[in-house]
VEXSEDO-814796 format. One record per residue (C-alpha): residue number from 1; residue in three letters; z, y, x. Coordinates in nm, 3 decimals. Layout:
residues N
num->NUM	residuo->ala	pz->Z	py->Y	px->X
...
This chain:
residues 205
num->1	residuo->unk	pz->-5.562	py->3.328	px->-3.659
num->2	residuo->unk	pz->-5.402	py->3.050	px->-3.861
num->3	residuo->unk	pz->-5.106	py->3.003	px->-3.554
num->4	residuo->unk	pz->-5.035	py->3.412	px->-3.612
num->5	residuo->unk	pz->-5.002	py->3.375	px->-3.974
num->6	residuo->unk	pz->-4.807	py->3.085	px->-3.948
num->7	residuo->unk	pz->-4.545	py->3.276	px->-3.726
num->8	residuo->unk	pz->-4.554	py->3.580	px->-3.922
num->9	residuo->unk	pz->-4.470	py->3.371	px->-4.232
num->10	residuo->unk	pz->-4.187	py->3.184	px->-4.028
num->11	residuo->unk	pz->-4.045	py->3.536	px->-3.911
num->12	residuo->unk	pz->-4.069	py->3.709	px->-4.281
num->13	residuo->unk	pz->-3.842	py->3.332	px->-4.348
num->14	residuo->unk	pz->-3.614	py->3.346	px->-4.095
num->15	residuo->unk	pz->-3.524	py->3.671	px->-4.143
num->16	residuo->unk	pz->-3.413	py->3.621	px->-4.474
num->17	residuo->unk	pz->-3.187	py->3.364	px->-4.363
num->18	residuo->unk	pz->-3.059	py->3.534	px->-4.067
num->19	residuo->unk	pz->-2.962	py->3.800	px->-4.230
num->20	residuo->unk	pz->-2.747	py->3.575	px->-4.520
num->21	residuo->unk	pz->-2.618	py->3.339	px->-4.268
num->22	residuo->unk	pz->-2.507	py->3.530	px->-3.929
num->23	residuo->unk	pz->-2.213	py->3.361	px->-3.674
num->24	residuo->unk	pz->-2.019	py->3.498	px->-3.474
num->25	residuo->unk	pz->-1.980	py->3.462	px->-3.071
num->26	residuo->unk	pz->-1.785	py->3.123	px->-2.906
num->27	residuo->unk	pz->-1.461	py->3.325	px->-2.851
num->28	residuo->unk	pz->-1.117	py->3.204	px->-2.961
num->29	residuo->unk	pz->-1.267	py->2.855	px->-3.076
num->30	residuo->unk	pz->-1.001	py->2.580	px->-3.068
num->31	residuo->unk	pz->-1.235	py->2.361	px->-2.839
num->32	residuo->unk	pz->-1.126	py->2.332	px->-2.500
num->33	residuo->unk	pz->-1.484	py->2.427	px->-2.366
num->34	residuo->unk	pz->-1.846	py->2.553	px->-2.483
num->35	residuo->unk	pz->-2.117	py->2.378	px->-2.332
num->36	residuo->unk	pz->-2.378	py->2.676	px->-2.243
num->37	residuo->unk	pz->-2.725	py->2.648	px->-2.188
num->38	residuo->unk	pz->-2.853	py->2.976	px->-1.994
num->39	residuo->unk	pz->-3.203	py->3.049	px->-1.947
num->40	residuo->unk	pz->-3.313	py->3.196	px->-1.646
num->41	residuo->unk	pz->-3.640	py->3.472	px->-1.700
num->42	residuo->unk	pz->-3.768	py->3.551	px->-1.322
num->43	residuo->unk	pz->-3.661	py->3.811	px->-1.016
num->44	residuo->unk	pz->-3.483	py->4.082	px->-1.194
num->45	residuo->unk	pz->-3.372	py->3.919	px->-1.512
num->46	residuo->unk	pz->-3.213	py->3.554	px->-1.307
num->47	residuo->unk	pz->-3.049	py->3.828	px->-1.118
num->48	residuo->unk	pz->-2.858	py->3.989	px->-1.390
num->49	residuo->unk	pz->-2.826	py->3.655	px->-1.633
num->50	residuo->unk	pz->-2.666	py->3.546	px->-1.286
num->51	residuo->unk	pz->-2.446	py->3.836	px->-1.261
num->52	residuo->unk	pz->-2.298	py->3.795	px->-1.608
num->53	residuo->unk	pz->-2.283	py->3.434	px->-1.594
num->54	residuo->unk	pz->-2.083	py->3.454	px->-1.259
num->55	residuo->unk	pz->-1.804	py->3.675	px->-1.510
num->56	residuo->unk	pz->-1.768	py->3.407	px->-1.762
num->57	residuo->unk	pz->-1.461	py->3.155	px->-1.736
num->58	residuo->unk	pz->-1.594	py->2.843	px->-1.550
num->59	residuo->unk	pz->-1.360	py->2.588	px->-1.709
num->60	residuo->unk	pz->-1.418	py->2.724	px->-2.040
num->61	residuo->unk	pz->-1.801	py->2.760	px->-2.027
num->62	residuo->unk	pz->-1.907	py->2.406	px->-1.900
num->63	residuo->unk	pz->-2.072	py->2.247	px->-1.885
num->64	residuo->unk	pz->-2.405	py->2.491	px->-1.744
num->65	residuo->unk	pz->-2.752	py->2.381	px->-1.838
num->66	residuo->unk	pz->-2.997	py->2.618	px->-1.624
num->67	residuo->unk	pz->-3.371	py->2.604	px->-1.762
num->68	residuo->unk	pz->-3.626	py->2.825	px->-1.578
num->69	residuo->unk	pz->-3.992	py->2.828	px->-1.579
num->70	residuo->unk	pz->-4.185	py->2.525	px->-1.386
num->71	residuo->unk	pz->-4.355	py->2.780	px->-1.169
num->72	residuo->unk	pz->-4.018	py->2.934	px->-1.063
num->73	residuo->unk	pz->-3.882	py->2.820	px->-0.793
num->74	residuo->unk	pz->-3.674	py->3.163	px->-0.638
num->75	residuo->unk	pz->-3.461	py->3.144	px->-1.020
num->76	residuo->unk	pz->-3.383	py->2.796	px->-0.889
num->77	residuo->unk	pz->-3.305	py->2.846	px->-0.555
num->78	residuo->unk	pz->-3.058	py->3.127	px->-0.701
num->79	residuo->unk	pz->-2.864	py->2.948	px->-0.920
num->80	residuo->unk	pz->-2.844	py->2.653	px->-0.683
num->81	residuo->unk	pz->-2.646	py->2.949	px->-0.446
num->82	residuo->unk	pz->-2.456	py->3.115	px->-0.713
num->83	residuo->unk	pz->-2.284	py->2.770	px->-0.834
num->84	residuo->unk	pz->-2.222	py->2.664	px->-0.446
num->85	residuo->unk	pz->-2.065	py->3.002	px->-0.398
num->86	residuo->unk	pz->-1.818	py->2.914	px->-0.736
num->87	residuo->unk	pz->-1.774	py->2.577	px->-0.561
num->88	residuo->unk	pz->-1.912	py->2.454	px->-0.865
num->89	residuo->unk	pz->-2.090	py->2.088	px->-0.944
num->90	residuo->unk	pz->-2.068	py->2.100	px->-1.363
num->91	residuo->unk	pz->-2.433	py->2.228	px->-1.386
num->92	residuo->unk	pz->-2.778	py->2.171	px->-1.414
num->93	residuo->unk	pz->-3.121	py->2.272	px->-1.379
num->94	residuo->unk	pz->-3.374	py->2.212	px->-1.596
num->95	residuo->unk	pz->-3.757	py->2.321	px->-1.609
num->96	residuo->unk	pz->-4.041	py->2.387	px->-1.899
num->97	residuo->unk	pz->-4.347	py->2.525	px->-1.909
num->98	residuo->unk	pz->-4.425	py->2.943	px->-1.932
num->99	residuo->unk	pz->-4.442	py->3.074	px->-2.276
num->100	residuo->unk	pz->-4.672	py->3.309	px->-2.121
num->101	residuo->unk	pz->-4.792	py->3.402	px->-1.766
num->102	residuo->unk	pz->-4.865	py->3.747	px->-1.618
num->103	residuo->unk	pz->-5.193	py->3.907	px->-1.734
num->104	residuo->unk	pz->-5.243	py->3.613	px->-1.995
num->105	residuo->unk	pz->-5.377	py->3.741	px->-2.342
num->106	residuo->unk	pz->-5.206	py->3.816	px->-2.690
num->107	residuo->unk	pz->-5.378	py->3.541	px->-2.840
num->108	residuo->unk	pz->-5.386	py->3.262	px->-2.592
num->109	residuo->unk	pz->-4.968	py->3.283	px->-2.551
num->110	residuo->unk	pz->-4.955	py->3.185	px->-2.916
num->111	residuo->unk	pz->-5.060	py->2.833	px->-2.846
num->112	residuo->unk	pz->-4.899	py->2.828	px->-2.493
num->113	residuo->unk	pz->-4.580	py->2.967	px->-2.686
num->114	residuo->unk	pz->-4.632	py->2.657	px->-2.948
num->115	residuo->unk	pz->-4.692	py->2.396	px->-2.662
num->116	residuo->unk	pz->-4.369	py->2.537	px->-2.501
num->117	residuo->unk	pz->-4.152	py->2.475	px->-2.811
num->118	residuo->unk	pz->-4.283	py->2.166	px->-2.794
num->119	residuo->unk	pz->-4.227	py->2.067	px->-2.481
num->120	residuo->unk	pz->-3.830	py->2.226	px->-2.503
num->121	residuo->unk	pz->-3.745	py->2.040	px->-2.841
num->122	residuo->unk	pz->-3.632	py->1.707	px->-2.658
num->123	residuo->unk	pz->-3.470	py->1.873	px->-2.384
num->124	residuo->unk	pz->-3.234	py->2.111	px->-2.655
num->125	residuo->unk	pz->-3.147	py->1.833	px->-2.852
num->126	residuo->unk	pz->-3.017	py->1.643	px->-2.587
num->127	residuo->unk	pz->-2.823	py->1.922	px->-2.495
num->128	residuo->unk	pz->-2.694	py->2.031	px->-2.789
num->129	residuo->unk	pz->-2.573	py->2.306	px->-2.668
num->130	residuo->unk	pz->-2.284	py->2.518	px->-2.838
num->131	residuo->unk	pz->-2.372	py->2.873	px->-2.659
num->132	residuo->unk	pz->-2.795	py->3.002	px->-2.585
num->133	residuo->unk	pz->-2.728	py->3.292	px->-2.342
num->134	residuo->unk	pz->-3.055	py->3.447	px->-2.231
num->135	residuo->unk	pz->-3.208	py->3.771	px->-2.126
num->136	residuo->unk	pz->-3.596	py->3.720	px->-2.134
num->137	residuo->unk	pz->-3.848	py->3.733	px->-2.045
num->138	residuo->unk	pz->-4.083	py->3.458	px->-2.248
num->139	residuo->unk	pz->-3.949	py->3.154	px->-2.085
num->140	residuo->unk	pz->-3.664	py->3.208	px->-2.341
num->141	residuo->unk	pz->-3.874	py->3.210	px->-2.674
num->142	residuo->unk	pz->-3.936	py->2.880	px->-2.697
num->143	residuo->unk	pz->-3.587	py->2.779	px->-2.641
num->144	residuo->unk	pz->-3.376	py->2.966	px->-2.907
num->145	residuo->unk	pz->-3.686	py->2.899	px->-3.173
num->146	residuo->unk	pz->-3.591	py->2.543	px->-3.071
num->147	residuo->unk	pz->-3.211	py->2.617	px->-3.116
num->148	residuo->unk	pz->-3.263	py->2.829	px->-3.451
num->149	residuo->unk	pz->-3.436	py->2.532	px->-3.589
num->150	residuo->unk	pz->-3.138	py->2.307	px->-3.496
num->151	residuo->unk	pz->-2.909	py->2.472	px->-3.679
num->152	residuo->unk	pz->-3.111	py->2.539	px->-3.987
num->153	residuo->unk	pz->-3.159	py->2.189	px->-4.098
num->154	residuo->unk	pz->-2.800	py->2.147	px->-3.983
num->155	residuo->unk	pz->-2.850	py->1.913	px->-3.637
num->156	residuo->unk	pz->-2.605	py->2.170	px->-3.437
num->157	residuo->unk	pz->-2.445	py->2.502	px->-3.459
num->158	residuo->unk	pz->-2.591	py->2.678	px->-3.160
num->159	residuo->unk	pz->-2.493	py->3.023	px->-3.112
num->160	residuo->unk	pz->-2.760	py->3.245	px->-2.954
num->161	residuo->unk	pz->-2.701	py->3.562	px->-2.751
num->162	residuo->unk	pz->-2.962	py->3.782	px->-2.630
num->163	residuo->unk	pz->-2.873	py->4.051	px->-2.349
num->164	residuo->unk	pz->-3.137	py->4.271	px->-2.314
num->165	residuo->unk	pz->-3.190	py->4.394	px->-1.971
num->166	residuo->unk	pz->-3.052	py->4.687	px->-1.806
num->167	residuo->unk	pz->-3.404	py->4.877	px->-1.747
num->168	residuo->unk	pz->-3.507	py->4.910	px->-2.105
num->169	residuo->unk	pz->-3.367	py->5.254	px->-2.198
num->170	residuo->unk	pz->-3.567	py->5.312	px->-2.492
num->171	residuo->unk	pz->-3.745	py->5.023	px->-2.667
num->172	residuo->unk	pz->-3.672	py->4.679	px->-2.698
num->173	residuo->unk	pz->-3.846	py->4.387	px->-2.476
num->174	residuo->unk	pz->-4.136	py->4.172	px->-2.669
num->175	residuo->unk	pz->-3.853	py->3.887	px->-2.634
num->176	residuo->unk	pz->-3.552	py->4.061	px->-2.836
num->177	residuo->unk	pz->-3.855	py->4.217	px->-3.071
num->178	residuo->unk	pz->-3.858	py->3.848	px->-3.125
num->179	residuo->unk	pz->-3.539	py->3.707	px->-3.068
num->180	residuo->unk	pz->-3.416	py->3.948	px->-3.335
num->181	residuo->unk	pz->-3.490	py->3.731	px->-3.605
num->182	residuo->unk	pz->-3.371	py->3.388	px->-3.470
num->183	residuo->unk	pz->-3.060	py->3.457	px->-3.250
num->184	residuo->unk	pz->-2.703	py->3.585	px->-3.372
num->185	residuo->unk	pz->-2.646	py->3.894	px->-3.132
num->186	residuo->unk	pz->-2.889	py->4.093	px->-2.974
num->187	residuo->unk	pz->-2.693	py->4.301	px->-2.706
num->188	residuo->unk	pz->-2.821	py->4.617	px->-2.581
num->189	residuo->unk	pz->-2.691	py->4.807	px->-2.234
num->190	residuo->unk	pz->-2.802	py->5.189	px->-2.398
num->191	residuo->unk	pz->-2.761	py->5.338	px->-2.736
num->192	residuo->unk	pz->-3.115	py->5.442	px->-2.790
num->193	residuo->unk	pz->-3.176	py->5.054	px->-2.830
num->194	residuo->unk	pz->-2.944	py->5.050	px->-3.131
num->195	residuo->unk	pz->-3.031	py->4.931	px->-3.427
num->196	residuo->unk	pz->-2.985	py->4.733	px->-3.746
num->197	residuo->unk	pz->-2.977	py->4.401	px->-3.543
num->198	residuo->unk	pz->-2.848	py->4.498	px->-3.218
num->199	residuo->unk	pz->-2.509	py->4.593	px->-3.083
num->200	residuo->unk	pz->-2.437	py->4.860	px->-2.815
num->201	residuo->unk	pz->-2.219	py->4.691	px->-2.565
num->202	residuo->unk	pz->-2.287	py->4.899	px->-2.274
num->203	residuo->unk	pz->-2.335	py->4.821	px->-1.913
num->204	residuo->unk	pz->-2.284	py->4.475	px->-1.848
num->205	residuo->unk	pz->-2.521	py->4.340	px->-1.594
């Protein structure tokens, strides 16, 4: 009971400050590239964070830092494919702990969530990266709470986009319910997802 008040008084927070203090996306930056960290969910979502990472411009977006879930081992075999296919070796993989496994209860994700942010805070900082791409499901939580964090005390300016998948027509994941309040775009694939803190983009993935 104390972890959910605790997050509902770090949401009520954050939103405050997202709202006063939102960036923009990497594009146009004078730096030569934007070192991405991209956050592979499972099955359908790797396929389509694959998808729209395969669209981005290699030599600009490098290098990749993959991080999947520890149980996950088809997400790694695909992105292991996908970069062979680009003929590309600026990348890596990284794993962490689930946020929350299928079938697991409300209340015992909150400390699984906590003991994943946990876990991810060394790995982010050494990172530091300059893009968070991600398109749920839990396994990226953990991650941009990590990244938010970073660039509130002022460690790094991480830009965090959410793409929310192509299959929710009319409400928004758990994740970008979430993610709302910590990263700087939420993009949503159909209008009826449109909202005060997400922006209709259309199919993408």
């Amino acid at each position: 009971m104390i972890s959910l008040v605790l997050l509902i008084v770090v949401i009520f927070l954050t939103t405050v400050f997202v709202h006063l203090n939102r960036t923009s996306l990497p594009v146009g930056r004078s730096r030569k590239t934007v070192k991405t960290l991209i956050i592979a969910g499972s099955g359908g979502h790797t396929a389509e964070i694959l998808r729209l990472t395969s669209s981005l411009q290699l030599d600009i977006y490098t290098p990749r830092h993959y991080v999947v879930a520890r149980t996950d081992e088809m997400s790694l075999d695909k992105i292991n494919e996908m970069e062979r296919k680009m003929d590309s070796s600026d990348y890596s993989i990284h794993k962490i702990p689930r946020s929350r496994e299928v079938g697991q209860s409300w209340i015992t994700s909150i400390f699984t969530t906590l003991y994943a942010c946990i876990y991810s805070l060394p790995l982010v900082l050494r990172i530091k990266p300059d893009l968070l791409l991600c398109n749920g499901p839990g396994t990226c939580v953990p991650i941009c709470i990590v990244g938010f964090f970073m660039k509130v005390i002022g460690i790094h300016n991480v830009v965090m986009v959410y793409v929310e998948s192509m299959c929710r027509i009319y409400r928004l994941s758990l994740s970008a319910n979430i993610l709302q309040y910590f990263a700087d775009n939420i993009l949503v694939q159909w209008p009826n997802l449109v909202n005060e803190r997400t922006l209709y983009i259309g199919r993408v993935v």
